[in-house]
C-alpha positions in Angstrom: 78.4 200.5 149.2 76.8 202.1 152.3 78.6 201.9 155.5 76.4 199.2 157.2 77.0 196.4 154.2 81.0 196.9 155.0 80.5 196.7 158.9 79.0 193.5 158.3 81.1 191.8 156.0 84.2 192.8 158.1 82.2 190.7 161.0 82.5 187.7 158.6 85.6 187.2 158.2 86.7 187.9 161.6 84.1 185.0 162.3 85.9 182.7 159.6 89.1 183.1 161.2 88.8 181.9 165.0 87.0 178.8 163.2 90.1 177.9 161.0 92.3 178.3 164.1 90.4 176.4 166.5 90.4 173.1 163.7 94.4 173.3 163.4 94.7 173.9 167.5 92.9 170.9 168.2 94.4 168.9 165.4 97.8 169.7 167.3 96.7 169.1 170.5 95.5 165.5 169.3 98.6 164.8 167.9 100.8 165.7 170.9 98.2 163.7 172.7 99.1 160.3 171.1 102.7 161.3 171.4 102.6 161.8 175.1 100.4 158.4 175.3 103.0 156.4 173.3 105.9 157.6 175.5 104.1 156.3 178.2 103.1 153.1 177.1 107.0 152.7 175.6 108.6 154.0 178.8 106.3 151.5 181.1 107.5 148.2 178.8 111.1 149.7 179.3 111.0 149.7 183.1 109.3 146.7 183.2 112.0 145.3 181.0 114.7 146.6 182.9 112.9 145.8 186.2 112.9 141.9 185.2 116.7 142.1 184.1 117.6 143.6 186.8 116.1 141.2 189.0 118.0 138.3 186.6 121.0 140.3 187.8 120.2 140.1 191.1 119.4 137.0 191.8 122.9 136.0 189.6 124.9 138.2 191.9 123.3 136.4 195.0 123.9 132.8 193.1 127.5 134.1 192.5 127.7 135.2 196.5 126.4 131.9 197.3 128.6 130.3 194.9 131.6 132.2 196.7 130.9 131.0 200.1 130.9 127.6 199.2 134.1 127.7 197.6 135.5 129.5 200.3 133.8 126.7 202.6 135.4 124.1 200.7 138.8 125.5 200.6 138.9 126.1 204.3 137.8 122.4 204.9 140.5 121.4 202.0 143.1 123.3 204.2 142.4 122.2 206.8 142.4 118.8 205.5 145.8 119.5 203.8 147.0 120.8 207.3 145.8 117.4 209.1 147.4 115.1 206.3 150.9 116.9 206.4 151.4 116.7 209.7 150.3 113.2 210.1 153.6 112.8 207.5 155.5 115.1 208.8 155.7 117.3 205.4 155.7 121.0 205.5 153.1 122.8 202.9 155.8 123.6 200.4 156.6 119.7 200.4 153.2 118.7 199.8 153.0 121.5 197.0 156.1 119.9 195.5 154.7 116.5 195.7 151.2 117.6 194.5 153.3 119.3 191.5 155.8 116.1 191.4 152.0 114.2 190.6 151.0 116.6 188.0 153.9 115.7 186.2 154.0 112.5 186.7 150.4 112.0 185.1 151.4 114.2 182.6 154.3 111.8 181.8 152.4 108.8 181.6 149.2 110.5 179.3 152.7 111.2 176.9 154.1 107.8 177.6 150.4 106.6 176.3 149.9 108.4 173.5 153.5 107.7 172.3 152.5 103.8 173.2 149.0 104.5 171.0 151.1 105.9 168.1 153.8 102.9 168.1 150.9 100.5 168.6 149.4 101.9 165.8 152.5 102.0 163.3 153.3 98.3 164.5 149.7 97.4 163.6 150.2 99.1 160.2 153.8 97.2 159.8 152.3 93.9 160.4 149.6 94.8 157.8 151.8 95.4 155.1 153.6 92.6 156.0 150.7 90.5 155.7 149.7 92.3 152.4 153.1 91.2 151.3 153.5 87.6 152.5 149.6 87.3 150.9 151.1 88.4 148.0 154.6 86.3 147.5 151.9 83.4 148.5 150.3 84.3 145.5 153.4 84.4 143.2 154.5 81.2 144.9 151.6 79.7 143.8 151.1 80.9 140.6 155.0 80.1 140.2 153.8 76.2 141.6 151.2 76.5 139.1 153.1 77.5 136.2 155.8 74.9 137.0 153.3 71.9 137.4 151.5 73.2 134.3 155.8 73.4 132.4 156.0 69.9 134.0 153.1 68.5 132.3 153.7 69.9 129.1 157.1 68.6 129.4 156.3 65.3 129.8 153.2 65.1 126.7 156.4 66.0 124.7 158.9 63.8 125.7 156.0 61.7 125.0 155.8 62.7 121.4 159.4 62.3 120.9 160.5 59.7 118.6 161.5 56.2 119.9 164.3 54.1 117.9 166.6 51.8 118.1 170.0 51.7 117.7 172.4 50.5 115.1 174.5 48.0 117.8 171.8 47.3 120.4 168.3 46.3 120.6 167.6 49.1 123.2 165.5 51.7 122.4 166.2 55.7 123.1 164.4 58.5 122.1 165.6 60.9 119.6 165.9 64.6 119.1 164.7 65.5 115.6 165.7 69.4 116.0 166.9 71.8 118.1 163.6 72.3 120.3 163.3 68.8 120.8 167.1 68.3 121.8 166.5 71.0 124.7 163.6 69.0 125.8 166.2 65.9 126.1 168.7 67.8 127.6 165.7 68.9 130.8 165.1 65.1 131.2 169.2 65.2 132.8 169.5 61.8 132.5 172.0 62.1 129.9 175.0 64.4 128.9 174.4 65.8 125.6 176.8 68.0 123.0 175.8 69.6 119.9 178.5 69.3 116.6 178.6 70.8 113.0 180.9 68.8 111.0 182.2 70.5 108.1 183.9 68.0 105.2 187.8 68.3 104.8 190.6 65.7 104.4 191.9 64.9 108.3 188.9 68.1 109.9 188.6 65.7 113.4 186.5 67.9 115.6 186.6 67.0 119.4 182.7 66.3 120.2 182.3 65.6 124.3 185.7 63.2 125.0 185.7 62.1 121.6 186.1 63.2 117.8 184.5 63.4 114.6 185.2 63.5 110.9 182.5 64.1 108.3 183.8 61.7 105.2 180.6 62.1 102.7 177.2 64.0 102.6 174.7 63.5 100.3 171.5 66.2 101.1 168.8 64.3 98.2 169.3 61.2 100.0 169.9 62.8 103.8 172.7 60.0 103.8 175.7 61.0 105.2 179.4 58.9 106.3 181.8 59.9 109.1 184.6 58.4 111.4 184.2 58.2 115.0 187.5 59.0 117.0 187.7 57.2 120.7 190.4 55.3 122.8 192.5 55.3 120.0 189.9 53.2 117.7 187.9 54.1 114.9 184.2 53.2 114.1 183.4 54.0 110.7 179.6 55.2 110.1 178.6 54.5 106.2 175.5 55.6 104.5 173.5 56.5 107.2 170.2 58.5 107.4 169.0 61.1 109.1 167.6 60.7 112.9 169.4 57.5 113.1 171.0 56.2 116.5 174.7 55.6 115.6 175.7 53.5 118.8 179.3 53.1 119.6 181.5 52.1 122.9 183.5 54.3 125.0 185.7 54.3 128.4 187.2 51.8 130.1 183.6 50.7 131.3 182.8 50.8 128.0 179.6 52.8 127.9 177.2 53.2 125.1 177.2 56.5 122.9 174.9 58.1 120.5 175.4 60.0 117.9 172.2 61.5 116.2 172.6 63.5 112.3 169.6 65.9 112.2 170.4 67.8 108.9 172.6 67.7 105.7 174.0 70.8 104.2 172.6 71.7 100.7 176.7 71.6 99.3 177.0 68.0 100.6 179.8 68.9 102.6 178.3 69.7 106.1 176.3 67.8 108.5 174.6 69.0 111.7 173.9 67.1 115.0 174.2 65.8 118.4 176.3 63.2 120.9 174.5 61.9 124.1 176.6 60.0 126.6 175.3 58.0 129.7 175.2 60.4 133.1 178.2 58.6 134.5 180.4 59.1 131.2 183.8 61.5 131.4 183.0 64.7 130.7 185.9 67.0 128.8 188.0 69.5 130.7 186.4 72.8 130.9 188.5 75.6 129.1 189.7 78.5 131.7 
């Protein structure tokens, strides 16, 4: 290669080279360009930011200044006021402080006293409502008890209703009769009569003392439900032969000479045993109680 062609490519590239750094120079410059632009814009909003809060503060310091010179106002006119009332009353400052405080306490007292009064008024109210709850409710059993009694009443009476009617072997009045043990009880809730249940069991000289008088079982006969026993009373006797079952045996006792009953429900299977009751008028001795 001849000296001219290397003269001239060595022109090139020093021409290539101020190009490629003049692209990246400007590129930077751009960039820091935009940066220096953004700072601006960012540090304008801040001042303006800071420009309006600290005209907020301002104005808030000048409210609070304000603010401070009315309260001072006020308590000069509330001396002054205090200095005017105490000696119209002859009190000293520290006397009217203690009977400002004295106040304090005094309405503190009575917002206690109320609330204590609130909290009583409210457990009395709560008293009387379970007192209500309960009377409501022994109303209730009261009247279910009224209910249940009139219903025991009524059943009672159908009965005594039912109960056999007969009359009696020495009078022409008719009494009703108690066929078993069920129907004796209802008798005995009538209380119109004094009545005594007996078992007599057969034996030469067995008297058993039945109410105020005795009894001796003489014969039983349980196929014929026929039965014969002695009756024991103001030293008599009254013999009973071959009577039936559920029959009135009438006799007289006392020394008003009242009429007893004696009623033979049952007859033991070994014919020597007889079950029953006695009923004697209201008015009729009764037998001493045992101790």
């Amino acid at each position: 290669m001849t000296g001219r062609h290397r003269e001239a490519n060595n022109m090139s590239v020093l021409d290539d080279n101020p190009r490629s750094y003049s692209g990246a120079l400007l590129a930077a410059i751009a960039i820091a360009l935009l940066i220096g632009i953004g700072s601006l814009i960012w540090n304008y909003n801040q001042s303006g930011t800071l420009t309006t809060q600290q005209k907020e503060i301002d104005a808030a310091n000048e409210q609070n200044k304000k603010l401070a010179a009315e309260l001072r106002e006020t308590d000069a006119h509330l001396k002054v006021a205090t200095e005017e009332l105490g000696n119209s009353l002859g009190l000293t400052q520290k006397q009217m402080d203690e009977r400002a405080q004295e106040i304090v306490r005094r309405e503190e007292r009575n917002e206690a006293d109320a609330q204590r009064l609130a909290s009583a008024q409210k457990q009395t109210a709560q008293a009387v409502t379970a007192v209500s709850n309960d009377v409501s409710s022994v109303k209730t059993d009261v009247g279910g008890v009224k209910t249940d009694l009139g219903k025991t009443q009524s059943d009672l009476a159908t009965t005594i209703s039912q109960l056999t009617s007969m009359k009696g072997d020495l009078s022409s009045h008719s009494s009703l009769i108690a066929r078993n043990q069920e129907e004796l009880e209802l008798l005995k809730h009538r209380g119109d009569r004094n009545y005594y249940s007996f078992t007599l069991t057969k034996g030469k000289g067995q008297k058993k003392p039945v109410g105020t008088v005795s009894l001796e079982l003489k014969k039983a006969d349980y196929k014929k439900s026929k039965f014969t026993l002695v009756v024991y009373s103001d030293d008599k006797e009254y013999e009973k032969k071959d009577r039936n079952l559920n029959e009135p045996l009438q006799f007289y006792s006392g020394k008003d000479s009242l009429l007893f009953e004696i009623v033979v429900n049952s007859v033991g299977a070994k014919n020597d045993q007889i079950s029953g009751y006695l009923t004697t008028p209201k008015n009729a001795p009764v037998p001493p109680t045992v101790p």
